[in-house]
C-alpha positions in Angstrom: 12.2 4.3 62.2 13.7 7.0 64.1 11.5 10.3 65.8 13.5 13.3 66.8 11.5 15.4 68.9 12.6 19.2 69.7 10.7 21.4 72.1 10.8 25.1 71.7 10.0 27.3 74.3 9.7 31.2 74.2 9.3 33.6 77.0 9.5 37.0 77.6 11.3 38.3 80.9 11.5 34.6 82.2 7.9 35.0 82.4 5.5 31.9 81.4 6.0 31.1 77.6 4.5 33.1 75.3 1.0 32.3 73.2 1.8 29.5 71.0 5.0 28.0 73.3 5.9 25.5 73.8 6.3 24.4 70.5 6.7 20.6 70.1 7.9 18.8 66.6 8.4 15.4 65.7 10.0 14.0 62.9 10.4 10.5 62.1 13.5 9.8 59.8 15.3 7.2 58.4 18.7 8.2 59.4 20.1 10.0 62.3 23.8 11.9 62.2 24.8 13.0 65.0 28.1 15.4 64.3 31.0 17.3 66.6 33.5 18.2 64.1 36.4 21.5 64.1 36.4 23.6 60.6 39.5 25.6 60.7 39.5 29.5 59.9 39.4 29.9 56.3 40.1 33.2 56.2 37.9 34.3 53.8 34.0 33.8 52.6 34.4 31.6 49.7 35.8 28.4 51.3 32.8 26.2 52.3 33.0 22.9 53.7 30.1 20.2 53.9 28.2 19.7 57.4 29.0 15.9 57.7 25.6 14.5 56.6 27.4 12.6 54.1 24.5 9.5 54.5 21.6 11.2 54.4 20.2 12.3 50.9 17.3 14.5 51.8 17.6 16.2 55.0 14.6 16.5 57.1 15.4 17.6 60.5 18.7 20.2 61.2 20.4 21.6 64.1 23.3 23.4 64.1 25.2 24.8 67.5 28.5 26.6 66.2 31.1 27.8 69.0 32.3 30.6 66.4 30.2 32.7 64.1 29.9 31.0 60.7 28.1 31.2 57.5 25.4 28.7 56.0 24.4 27.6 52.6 21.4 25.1 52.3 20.3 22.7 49.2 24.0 23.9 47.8 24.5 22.0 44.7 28.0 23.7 43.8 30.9 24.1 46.3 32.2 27.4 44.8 28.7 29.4 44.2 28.5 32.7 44.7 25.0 33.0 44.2 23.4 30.8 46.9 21.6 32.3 49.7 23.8 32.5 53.1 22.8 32.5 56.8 24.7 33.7 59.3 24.7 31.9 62.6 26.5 33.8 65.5 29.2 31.9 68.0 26.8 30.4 70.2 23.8 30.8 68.0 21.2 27.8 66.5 19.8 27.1 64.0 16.7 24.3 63.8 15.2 23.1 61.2 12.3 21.0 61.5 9.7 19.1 58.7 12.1 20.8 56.0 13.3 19.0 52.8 17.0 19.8 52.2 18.0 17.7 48.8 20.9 19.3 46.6 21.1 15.9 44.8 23.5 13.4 44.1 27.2 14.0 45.6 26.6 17.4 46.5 25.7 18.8 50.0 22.8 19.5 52.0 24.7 22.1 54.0 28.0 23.7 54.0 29.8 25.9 56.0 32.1 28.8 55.8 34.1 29.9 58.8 35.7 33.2 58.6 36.0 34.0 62.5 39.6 34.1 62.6 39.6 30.6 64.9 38.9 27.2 64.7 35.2 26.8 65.1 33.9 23.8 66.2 29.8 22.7 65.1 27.8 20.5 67.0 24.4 19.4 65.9 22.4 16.6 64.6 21.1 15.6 61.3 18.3 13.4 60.2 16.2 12.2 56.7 16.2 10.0 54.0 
């Protein structure tokens, strides 16, 4: 079974790390997806596209590193709803998720993406679960 193990350090002022830093998590999964994959410029913020996790069903461990500013929806269980909560992630930006359970259910995604920068973005990251 495979860990993933992040390390999260915060300091102020490169100064030592704050109270509580580093940070250290490990989660042991079943599957590991490692993705680099371009989502061209929709032009617009109701075309979403899944994150490729396309083998894992319940998504325990998530990090995302887009190169263009994008827009996230998690557990989405419907490609074209409006009423799912979003998070924006700026070009350049991360976002981790550790010890989480992402699980929309059968044939729909754990995560999708819209990209409305007015480029191709291109997501790096790595996925892991059940």
């Amino acid at each position: 079974m495979p860990t993933l193990t992040v390390t999260v350090t915060v300091a102020q002022d490169g100064a030592d790390p704050l109270p509580g830093f580093p940070l250290v998590r490990r989660v042991s999964v079943d599957e590991v997806q490692a993705f680099t994959v371009e989502q061209a410029n929709a032009g617009n913020t109701t075309t979403w596209q899944a994150v490729p996790l396309a083998n894992i069903d319940t998504v325990s461990f998530l990090v995302l590193r887009p190169d263009r500013a994008v827009t996230l929806r998690l557990n989405d269980g419907n490609a074209d709803s409006t009423t799912a909560p979003t998070i924006a992630v700026a070009a350049g930006g991360l976002l981790l998720l550790a010890d989480c359970t992402l699980s929309a259910g059968a044939g729909s995604a754990n995560a999708r993406t819209s990209n409305n920068s007015g480029a191709t973005a291109v997501l790096r990251g790595v996925g892991g679960g059940t």
